[in-house]
N, C-alpha and C positions, 0 to 999 in steps of 0.2 A: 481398362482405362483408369478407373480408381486406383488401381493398384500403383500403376506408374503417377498418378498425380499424389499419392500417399508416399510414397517412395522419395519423388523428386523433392517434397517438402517434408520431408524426416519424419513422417508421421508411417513407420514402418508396422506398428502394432496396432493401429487404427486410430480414430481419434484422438488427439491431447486434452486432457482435461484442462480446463482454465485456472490461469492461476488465482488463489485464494488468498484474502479478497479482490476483488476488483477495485480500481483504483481509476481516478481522475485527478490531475496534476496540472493546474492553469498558474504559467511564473508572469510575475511583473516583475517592477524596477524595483520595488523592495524584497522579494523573496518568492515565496510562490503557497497557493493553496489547494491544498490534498482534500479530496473525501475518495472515503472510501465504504464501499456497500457490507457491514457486521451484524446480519439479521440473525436473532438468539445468542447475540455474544453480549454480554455484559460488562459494561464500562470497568466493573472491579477484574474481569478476568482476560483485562490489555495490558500490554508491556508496550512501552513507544520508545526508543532511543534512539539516539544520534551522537554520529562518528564521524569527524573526518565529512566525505561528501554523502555519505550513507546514513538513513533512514532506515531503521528495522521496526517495524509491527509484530508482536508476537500475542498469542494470546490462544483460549481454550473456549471451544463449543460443545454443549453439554449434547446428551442425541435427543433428550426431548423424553417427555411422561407419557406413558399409554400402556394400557393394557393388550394383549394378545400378539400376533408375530407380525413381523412384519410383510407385508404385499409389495410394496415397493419402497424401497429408500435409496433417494436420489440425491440428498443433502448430506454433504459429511460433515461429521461431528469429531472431535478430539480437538488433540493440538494443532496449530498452524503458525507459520512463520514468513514472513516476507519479505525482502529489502530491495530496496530502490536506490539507484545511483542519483543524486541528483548533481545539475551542472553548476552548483556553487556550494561552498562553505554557508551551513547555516548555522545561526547563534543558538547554543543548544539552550543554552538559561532563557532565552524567547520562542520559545516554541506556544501555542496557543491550541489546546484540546477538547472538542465538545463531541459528547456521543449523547446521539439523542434517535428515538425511533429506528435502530437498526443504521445509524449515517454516523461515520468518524468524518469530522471534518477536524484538521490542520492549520495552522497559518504558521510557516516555515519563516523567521527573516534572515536575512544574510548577515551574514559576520560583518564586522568594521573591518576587519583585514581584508575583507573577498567582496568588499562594496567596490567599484569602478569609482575612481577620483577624477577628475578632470585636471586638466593639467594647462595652464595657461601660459602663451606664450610672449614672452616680450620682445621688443622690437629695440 
């Protein structure tokens, strides 16, 4: 029964790993604001861009200080990359970035061109 519900949901090699980082994206009327979860990544070793309707995250996780081997390691470390479509043009020169405690948070605003205008009708 796993197998056919692995199957049916393309998860033919078992599990999918999640994508890295995880991300939380809440839009309003002006844009919209991202966090994302970057515990042991440090603020100098992020790349943030924006393109067109895409949001790329990139950046590097070091594996961490210790003596002896390892027993289990369940955390990956190196490089990671990530992009997100979003459903509007944002103003790349307004982007807004704080990392603080392992939390990227974002504040994304819309472009002037990709703002909704109202449009008034005369009679």
């Amino acid at each position: 029964m796993q197998r056919e519900m692995d199957r049916l949901f393309g998860r033919a090699g078992g599990p999918v790993a999640p994508a890295f980082p995880p991300m939380n994206v809440r839009l309003n009327e002006n844009g919209a604001e991202l966090t994302a979860e970057l515990p042991g990544v440090k603020p100098d070793d992020l790349g943030i861009s924006v393109h067109d309707h895409t949001l790329t995250l990139k950046g590097h996780r070091e594996p961490g200080e210790g003596e002896g081997a390892w027993h289990r390691r369940e955390r990956a470390f190196g490089q990671f990359a990530r992009s997100l479509q979003l459903p509007f043009e944002p103003d790349a020169d307004n982007v807004e970035a704080i990392c603080r405690d392992g939390v990227l948070k974002l504040r994304l605003h819309r472009s002037e061109a990709d703002t909704p205008k109202t449009i008034t009708v005369q009679s």
